[in-house]
RODO-514431 format. One line per 2 residues: number of its first residue (from 1); for each residue x, y, z of N, C-alpha, C. Coordinates in steps of 0.2 Angstrom, whole numbers. Last residue first. Layout:
NUM	X Y Z X Y Z X Y Z  ... .
//
This chain:
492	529 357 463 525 366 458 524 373 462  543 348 462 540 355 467 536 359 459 .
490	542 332 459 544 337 457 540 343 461  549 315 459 545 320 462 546 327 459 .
488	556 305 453 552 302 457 547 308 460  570 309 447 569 308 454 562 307 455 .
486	564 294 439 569 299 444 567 305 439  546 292 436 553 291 433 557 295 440 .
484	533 295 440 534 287 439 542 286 439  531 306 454 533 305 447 532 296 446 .
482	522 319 464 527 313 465 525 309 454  521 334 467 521 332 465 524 323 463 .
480	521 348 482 525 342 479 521 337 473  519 365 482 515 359 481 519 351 476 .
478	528 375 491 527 373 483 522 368 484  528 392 495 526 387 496 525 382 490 .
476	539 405 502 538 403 496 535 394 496  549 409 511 542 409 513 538 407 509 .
474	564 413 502 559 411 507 550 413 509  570 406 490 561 410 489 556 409 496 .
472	585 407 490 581 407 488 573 409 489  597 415 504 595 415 497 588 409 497 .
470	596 409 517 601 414 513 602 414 505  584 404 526 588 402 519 594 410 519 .
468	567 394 531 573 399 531 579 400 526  559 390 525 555 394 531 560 398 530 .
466	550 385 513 555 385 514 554 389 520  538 370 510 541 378 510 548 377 513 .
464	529 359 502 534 361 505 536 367 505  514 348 502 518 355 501 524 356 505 .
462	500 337 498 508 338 498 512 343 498  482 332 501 489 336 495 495 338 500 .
460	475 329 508 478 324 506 486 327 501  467 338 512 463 338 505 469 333 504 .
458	472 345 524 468 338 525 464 338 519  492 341 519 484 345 522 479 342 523 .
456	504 338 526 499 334 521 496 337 524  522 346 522 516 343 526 512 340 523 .
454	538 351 529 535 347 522 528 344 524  551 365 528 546 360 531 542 357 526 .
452	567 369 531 563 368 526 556 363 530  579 381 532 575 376 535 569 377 532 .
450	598 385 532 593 381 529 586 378 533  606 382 543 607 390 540 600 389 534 .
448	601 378 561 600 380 552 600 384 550  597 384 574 604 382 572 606 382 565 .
446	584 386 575 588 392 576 594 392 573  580 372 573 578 378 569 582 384 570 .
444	585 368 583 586 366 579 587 369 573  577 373 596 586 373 597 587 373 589 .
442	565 371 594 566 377 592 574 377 591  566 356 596 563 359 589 565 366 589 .
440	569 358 609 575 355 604 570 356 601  557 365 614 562 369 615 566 367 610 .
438	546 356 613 548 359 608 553 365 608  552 338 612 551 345 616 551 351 611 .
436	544 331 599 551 334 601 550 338 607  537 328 590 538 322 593 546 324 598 .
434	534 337 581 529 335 585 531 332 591  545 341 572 546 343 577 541 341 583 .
432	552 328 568 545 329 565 545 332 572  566 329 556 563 329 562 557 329 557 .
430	584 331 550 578 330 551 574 326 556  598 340 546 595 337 551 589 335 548 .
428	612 338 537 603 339 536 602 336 543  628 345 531 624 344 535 618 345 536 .
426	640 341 519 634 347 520 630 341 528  657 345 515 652 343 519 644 344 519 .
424	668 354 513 664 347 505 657 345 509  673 361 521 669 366 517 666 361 513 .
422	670 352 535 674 353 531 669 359 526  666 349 553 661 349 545 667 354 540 .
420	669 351 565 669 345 562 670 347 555  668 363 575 673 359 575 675 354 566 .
418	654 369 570 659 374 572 667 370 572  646 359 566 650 367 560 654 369 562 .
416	649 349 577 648 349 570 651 356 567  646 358 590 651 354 587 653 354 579 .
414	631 359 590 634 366 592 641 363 588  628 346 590 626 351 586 629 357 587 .
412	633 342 602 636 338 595 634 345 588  626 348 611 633 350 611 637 347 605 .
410	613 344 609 615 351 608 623 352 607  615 330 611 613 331 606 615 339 604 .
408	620 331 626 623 329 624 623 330 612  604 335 630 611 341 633 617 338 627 .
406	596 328 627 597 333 626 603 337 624  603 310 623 601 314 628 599 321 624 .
404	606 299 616 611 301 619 609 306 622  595 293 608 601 291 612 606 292 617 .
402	585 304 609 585 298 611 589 294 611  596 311 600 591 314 606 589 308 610 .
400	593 305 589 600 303 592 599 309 599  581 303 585 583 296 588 590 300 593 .
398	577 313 582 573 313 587 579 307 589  586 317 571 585 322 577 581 319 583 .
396	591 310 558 587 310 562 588 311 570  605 317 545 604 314 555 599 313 557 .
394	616 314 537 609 314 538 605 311 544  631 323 531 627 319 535 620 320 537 .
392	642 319 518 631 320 519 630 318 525  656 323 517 653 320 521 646 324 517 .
390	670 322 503 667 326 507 659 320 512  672 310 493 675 317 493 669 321 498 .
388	674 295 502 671 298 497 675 305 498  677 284 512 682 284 507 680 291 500 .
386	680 285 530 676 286 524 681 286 516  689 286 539 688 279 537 684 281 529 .
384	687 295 548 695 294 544 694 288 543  675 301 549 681 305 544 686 300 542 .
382	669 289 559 669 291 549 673 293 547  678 295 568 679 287 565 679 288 559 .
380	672 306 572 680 307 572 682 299 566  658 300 574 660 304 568 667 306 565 .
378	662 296 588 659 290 580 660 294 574  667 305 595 670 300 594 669 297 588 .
376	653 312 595 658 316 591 664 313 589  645 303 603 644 306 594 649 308 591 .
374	656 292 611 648 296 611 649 299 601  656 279 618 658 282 611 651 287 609 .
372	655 274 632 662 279 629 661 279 624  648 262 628 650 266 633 656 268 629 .
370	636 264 616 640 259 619 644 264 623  624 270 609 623 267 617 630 265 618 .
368	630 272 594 631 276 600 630 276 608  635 260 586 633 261 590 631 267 595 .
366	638 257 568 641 260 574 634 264 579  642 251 557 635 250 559 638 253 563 .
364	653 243 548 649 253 545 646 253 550  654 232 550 658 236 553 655 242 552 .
362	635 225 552 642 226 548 648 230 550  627 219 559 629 215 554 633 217 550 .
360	612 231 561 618 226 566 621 221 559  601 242 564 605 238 557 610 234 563 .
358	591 244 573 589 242 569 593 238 563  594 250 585 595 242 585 593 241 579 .
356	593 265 585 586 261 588 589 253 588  605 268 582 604 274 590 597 268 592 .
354	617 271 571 611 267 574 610 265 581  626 276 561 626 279 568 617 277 571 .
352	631 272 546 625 270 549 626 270 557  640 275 530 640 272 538 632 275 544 .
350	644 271 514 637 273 520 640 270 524  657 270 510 653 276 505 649 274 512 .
348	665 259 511 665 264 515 662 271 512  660 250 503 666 253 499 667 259 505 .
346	650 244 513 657 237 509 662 245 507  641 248 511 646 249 516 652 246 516 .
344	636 248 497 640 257 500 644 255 504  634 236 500 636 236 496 642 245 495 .
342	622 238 508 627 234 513 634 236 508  611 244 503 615 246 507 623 244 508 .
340	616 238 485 613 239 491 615 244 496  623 242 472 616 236 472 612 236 480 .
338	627 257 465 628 250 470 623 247 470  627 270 458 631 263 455 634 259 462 .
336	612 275 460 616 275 464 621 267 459  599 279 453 603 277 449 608 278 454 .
334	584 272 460 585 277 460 593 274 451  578 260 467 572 262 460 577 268 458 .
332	586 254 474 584 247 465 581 252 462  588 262 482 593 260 480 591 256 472 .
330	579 259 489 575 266 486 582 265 480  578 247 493 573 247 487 572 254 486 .
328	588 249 502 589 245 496 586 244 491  581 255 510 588 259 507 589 254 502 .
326	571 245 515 568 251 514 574 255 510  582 238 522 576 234 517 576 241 513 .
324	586 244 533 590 242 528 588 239 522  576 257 538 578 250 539 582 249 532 .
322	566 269 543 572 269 539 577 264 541  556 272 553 556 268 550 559 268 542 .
320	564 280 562 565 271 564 560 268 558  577 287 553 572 287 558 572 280 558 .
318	598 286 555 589 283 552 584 285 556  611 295 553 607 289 557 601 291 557 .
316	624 291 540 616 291 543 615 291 550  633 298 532 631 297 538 624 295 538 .
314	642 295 515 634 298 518 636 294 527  651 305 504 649 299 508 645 300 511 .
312	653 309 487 653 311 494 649 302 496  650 312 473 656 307 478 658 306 485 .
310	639 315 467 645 318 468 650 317 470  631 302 471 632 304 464 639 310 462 .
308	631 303 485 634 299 483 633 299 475  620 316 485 625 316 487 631 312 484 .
306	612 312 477 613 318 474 622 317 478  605 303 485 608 300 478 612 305 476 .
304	603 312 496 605 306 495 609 303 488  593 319 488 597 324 490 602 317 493 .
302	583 308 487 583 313 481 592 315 483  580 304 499 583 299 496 587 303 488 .
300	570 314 505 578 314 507 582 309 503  560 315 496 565 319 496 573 320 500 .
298	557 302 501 561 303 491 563 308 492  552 301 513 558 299 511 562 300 502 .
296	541 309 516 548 312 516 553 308 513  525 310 515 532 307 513 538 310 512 .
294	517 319 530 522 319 523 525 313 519  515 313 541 510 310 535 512 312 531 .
292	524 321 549 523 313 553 520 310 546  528 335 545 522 333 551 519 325 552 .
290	545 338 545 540 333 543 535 332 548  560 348 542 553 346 547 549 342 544 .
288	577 349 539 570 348 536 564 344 540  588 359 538 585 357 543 579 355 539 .
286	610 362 538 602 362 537 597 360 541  624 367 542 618 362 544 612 366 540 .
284	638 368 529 633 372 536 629 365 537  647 363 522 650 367 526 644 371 533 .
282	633 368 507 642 366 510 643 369 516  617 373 507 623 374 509 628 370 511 .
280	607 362 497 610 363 502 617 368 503  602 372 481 601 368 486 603 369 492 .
278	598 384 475 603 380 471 606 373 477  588 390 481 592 393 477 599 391 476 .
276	578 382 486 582 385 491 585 387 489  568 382 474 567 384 479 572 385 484 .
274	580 375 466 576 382 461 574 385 469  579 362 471 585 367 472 583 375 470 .
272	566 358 467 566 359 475 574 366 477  568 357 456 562 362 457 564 362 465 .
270	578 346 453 579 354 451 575 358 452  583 337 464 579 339 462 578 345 459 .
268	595 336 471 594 331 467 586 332 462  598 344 477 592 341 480 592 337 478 .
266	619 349 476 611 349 473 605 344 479  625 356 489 625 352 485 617 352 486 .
264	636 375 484 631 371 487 628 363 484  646 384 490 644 380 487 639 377 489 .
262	643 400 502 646 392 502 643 389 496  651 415 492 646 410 496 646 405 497 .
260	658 420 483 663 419 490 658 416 495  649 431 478 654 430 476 655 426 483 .
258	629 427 484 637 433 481 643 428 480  615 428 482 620 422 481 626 427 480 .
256	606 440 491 607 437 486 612 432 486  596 437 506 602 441 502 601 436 497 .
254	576 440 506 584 437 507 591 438 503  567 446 502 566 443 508 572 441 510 .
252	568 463 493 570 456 494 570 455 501  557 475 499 560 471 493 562 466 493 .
250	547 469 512 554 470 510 555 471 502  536 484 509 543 479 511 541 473 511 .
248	528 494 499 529 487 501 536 486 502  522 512 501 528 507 502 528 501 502 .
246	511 522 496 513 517 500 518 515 497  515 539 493 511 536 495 512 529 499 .
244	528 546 494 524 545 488 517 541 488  530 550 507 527 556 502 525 553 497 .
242	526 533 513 529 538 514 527 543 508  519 521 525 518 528 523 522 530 520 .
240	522 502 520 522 507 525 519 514 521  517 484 521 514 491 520 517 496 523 .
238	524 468 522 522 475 524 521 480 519  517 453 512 523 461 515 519 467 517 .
236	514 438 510 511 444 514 518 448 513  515 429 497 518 430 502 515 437 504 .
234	513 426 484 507 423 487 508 427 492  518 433 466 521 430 474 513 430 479 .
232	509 424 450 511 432 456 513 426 464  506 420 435 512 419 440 516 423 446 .
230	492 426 431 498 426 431 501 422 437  478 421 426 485 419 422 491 423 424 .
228	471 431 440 472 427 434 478 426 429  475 432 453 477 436 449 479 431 442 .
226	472 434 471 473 430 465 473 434 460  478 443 482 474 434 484 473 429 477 .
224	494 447 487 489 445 482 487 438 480  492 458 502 495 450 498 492 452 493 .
222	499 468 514 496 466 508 499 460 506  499 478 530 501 469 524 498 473 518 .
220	503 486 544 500 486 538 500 478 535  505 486 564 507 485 556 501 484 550 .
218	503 489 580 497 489 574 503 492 567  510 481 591 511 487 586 507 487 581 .
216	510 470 599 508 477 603 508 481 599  515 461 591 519 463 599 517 469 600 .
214	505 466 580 512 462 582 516 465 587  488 467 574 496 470 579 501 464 580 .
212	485 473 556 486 467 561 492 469 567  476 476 542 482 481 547 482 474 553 .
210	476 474 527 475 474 532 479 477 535  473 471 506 476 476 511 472 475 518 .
208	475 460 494 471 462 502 476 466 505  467 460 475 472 461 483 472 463 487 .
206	461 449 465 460 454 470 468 455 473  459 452 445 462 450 451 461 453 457 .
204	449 454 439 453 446 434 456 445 441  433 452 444 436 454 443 442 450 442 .
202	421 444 448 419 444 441 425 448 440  422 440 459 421 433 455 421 437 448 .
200	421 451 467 426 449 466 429 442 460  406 458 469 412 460 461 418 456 462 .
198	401 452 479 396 452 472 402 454 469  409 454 488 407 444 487 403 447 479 .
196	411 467 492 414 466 486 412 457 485  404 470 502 402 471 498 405 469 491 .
194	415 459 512 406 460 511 404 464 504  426 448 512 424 454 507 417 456 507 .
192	429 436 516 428 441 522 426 447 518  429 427 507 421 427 508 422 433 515 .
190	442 420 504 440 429 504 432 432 503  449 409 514 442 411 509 444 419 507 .
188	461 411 519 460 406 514 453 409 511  465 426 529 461 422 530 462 419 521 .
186	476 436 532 479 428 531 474 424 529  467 446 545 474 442 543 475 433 539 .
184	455 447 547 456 449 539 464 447 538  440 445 549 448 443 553 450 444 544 .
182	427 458 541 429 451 548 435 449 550  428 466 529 426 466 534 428 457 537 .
180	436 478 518 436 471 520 431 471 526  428 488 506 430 488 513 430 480 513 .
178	435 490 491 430 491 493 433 487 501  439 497 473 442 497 479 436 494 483 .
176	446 493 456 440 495 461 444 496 469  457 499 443 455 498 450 451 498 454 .
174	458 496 428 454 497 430 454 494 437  464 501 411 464 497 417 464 499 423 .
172	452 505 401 456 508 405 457 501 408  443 502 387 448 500 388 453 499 394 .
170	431 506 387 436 511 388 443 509 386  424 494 384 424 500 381 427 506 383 .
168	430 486 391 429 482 388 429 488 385  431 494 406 437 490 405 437 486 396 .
166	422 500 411 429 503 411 434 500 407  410 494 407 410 501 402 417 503 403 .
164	412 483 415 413 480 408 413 489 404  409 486 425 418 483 425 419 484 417 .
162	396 491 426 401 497 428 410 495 425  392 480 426 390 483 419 396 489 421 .
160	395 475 438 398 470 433 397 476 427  388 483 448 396 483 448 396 482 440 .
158	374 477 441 376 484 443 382 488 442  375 465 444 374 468 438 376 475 438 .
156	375 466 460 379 464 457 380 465 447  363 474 461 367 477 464 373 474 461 .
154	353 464 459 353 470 455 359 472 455  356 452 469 358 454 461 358 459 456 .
152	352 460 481 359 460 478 362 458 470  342 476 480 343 468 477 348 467 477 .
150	344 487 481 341 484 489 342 475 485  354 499 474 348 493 474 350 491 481 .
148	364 509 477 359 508 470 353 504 469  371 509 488 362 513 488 359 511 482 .
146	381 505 484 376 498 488 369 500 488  394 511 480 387 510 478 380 506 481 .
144	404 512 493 398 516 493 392 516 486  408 500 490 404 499 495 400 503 496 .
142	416 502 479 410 498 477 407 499 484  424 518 485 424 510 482 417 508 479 .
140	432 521 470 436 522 475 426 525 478  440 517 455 431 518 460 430 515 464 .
138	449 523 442 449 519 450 442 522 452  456 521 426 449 522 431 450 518 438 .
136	467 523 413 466 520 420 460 522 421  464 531 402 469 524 401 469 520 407 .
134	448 539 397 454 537 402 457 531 400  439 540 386 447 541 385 451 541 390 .
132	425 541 391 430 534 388 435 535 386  419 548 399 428 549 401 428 542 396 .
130	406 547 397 407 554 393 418 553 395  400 539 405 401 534 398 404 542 395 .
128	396 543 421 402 540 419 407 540 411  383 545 417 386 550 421 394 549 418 .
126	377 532 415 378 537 408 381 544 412  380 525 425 383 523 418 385 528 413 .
124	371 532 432 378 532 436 384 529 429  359 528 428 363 536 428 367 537 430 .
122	360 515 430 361 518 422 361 523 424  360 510 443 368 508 440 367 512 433 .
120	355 527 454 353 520 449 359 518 447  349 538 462 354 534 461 354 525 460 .
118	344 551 452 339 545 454 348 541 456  351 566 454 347 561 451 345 556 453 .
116	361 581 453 357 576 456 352 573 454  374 593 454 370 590 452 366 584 454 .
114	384 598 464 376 600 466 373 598 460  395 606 449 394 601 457 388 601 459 .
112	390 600 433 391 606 438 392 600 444  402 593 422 398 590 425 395 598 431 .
110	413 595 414 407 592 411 401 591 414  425 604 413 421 604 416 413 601 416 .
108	439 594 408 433 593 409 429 597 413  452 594 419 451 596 413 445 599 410 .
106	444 593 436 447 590 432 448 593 424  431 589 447 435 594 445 441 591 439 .
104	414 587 453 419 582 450 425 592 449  399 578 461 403 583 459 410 582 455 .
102	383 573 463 390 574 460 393 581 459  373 561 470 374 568 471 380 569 468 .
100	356 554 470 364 554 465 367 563 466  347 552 482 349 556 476 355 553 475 .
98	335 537 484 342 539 486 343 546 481  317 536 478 326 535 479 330 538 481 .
96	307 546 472 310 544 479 316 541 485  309 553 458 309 547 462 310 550 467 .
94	311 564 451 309 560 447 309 553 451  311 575 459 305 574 455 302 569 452 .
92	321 567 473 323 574 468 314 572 464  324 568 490 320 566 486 321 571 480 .
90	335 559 502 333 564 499 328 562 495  353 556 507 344 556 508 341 562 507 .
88	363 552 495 363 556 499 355 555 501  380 545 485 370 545 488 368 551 494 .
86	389 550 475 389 548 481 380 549 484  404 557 467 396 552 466 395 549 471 .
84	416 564 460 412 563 468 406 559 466  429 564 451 423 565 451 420 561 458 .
82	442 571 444 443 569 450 434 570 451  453 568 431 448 568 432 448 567 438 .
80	471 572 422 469 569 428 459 572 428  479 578 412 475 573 411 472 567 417 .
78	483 591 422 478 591 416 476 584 411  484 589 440 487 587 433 481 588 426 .
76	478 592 451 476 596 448 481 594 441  484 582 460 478 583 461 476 585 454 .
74	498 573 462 494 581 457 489 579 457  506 568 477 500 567 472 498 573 466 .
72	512 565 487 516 570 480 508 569 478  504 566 504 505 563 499 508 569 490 .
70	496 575 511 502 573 514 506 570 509  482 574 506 486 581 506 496 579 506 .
68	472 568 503 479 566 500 484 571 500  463 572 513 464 564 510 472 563 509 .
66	461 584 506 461 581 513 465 576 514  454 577 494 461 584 495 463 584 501 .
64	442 571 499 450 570 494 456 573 495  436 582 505 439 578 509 442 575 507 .
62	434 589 494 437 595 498 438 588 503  424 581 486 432 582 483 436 587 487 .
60	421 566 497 420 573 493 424 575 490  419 550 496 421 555 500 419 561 494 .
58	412 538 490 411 539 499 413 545 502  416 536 476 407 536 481 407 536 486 .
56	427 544 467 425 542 475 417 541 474  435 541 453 427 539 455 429 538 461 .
54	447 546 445 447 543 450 439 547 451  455 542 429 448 544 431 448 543 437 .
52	469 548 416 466 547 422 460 549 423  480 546 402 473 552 405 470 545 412 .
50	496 543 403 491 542 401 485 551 405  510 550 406 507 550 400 502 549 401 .
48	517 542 417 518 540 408 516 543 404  512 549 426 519 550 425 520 547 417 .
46	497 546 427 499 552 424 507 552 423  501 532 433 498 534 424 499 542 422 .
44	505 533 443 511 532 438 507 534 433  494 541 448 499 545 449 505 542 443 .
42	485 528 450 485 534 445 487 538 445  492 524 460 491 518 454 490 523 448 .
40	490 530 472 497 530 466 496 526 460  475 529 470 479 537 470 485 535 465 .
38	476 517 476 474 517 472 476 523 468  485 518 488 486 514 483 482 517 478 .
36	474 526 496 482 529 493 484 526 489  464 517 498 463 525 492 467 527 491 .
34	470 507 506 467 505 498 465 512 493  478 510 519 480 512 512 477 509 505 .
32	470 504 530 475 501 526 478 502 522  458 513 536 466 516 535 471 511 535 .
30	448 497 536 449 504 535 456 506 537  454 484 525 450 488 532 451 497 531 .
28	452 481 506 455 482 513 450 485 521  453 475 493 447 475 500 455 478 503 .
26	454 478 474 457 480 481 453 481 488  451 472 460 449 473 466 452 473 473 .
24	453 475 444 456 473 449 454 476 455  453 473 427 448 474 432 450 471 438 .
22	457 476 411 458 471 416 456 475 420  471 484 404 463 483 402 458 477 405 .
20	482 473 409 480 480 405 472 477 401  486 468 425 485 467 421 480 472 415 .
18	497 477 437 490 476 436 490 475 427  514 471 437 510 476 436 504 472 435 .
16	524 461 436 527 467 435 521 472 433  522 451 446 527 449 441 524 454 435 .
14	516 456 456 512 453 452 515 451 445  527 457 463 523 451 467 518 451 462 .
12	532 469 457 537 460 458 531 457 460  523 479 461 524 475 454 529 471 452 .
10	526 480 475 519 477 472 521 474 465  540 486 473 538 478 475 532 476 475 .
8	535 497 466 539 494 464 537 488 469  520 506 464 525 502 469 529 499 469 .
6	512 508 452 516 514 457 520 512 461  509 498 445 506 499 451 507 506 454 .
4	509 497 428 514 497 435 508 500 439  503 486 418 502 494 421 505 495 426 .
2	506 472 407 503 474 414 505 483 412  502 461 394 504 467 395 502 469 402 .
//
């Protein structure tokens, strides 16, 4: 069971709300919106009904009000609490310690304002233990706890008995809040959390609120950095301002599949097509990137069988190390009904636009070095030779670049969809944009209706994204799995 957020697109990324009764930690920088968040977290709960607790340790309740003037918020709702707890210097009878200074407004007049004590995690417990009938609690943040001890493990037992009174014997589900500090875009650790490195290990989930300039404009984010047992979106979106408090954009990153969209042919692989949202676009070009240590070839050989299992025909032209040997052993381990390359090319099902000298030995084998038969000639050939339903062509970009130049390679590209390419068609480039100007890498990626990248990290593990799309799960990152049986791999 989760607790909506207040945000509609927050509660898609955490596939539909903060977990109930549960303990979740929001770092952000300063004016990243982690006290408005947290406000509207407790504004849905009064809209359903429930009773509400919001805990400042840093502001007061005349700078709350302040705070959240500009915003719909009911400050003054009758199952809402609004308590101050905040250290101050000082000395009251019973210690020399920080004072415990509170204030609070709400339902409940439980507490006077200008009351004060020793600022401890057990006065602060038993100040607290009199709201255990909220259904929510925000404590808004752990940073201004920190006066409670000079110990940081004291100070961590401290938070952790505060998680456990919200969340264990309240039951409330429960928002902390607390300041990010250092590079806060994107960073992999989230040891960028200073006061929260002592409460994030122990709460089920965090999320990052930052602000970051882009071309000169100071923008908002959030991600969510983790979120135990759930199945939440990884992806950064924006944060904006409006009356109800924050806004995450975009809602959807990409249109949906509508009536009248290109067909499309499968990956051959059902977790890879799930990510581009039902695979290759018919009729367009795609594009798949490789940083040179990927193994690429079972994903192109996947989408290959996939091809010629439809009845389509295949273009090649090969990177260089894609040899006639190497097609006939992806051919022995896959379920293509032929025994070789040469065997496709016997039925006019594969022809082979080889740009490096590698295949020679059959009419399928076409040349592009040869004077006068530039690319758009050898393809005019395929079409009217080929024997299958519709064209795969699978182009490696670097050779036929290196065949036939830039200027040449642009214009065949430009060509294809716009001249060539039937609606049974689908067209794949691939590359390793390393090995490219990076203008044609950029040329390439632009031209894609589809583009996908595939890399080796340096922990040796294997991922794919999708970078571009009209549909599926752009920006969405999977981790490749390779199999013993077809297809041989699988996206988690």
């Amino acid at each position: 069971m989760s607790d909506s957020t207040g945000v509609a697109t927050l509660d898609e990324m955490l596939n539909g709300g903060l977990p109930e009764s549960r303990a979740t930690l929001v770092t952000g920088t300063p004016g990243s919106g982690k006290s408005t968040l947290a406000m509207q977290f407790l504004q849905a709960g009064l809209d359903a009904g429930e009773e509400c607790l919001f805990v400042s340790t840093e502001q007061t309740l005349g700078e709350l009000r302040d705070s959240f003037a500009p915003f719909a918020f009911d400050l003054d709702h009758e199952a809402l609490t609004v308590t101050s707890i905040h250290a101050r210097a000082g000395r009251t009878f019973e210690s020399e310690e920080p004072e415990l200074t509170v204030e609070q407004f709400g339902p409940e007049e439980a507490l006077e304002s200008g009351f004060s004590a020793p600022f401890t995690s057990e006065r602060i417990r038993q100040l607290l233990e009199r709201y255990a009938s909220a259904d929510r609690v925000v404590l808004d943040s752990v940073t201004g706890l920190e006066p409670m001890a000079d110990d940081r493990e004291v100070y961590r037992r401290g938070v952790l008995d505060l998680i456990q009174l919200f969340t264990a014997e309240f039951g409330a589900t429960t928002l902390f809040t607390a300041e990010l500090v250092g590079d806060a875009p994107r960073a992999e650790s989230v040891e960028t959390v200073s006061p929260a490195n002592a409460v994030q290990y122990n709460t089920h989930g965090v999320l990052r609120l930052w602000r970051e300039e882009r071309q000169g404009d100071v923008r908002r984010f959030v991600d969510v950095l983790k979120m135990r047992g759930v199945d939440h979106d990884t992806r950064a979106h924006e944060v904006a301002f409006t009356d109800e408090g924050i806004a995450v954009v975009p809602r959807r990153r990409t249109t949906r599949t509508a009536a009248g969209a290109p067909e499309r042919l499968s990956t051959g692989v059902p977790s890879f097509d799930a990510l581009l949202g039902g695979g290759f676009p018919r009729g367009q070009g795609s594009l798949v990137e490789y940083d040179g240590q990927a193994a690429v070839s079972d994903l192109l050989f996947a989408a290959t069988e996939s091809a010629l299992a439809s009845g389509m025909s295949v273009a090649l032209i090969p990177r260089v190390s894609t040899r006639r040997r190497g097609v006939d052993e992806q051919i022995g381990r896959g379920e293509v009904p032929f025994e070789s390359a040469d065997a496709l090319m016997d039925a006019d099902r594969l022809f082979v636009v080889d740009a490096l000298g590698a295949w020679d030995g059959h009419r399928n084998v076409l040349d592009p070095r040869v004077e006068d038969a530039g690319l758009q000639y050898l393809f005019e050939q395929i079409r009217e030779r080929h024997a299958g339903d519709g064209l795969f062509l699978l182009l490696n970009t670097e050779a036929k670049v290196h065949a036939v130049g830039e200027e040449a390679a642009r214009r065949f590209r430009y060509w294809a969809p716009s001249q060539f390419l039937s609606d049974e068609d689908v067209l794949l480039d691939v590359h390793n944009p390393d090995l490219m100007e990076s203008r044609m890498a950029e040329f390439y990626t632009d031209a894609a209706t589809v583009g996908v990248e595939t890399w080796l990290d340096e922990s040796g593990l294997q991922y794919v994204r999708l970078k571009k799309g009209r549909g599926g799960d752009v920006g969405e990152v999977r981790l490749v799995e390779y199999l013993d049986d077809p297809p041989y791999l699988r996206l988690r």
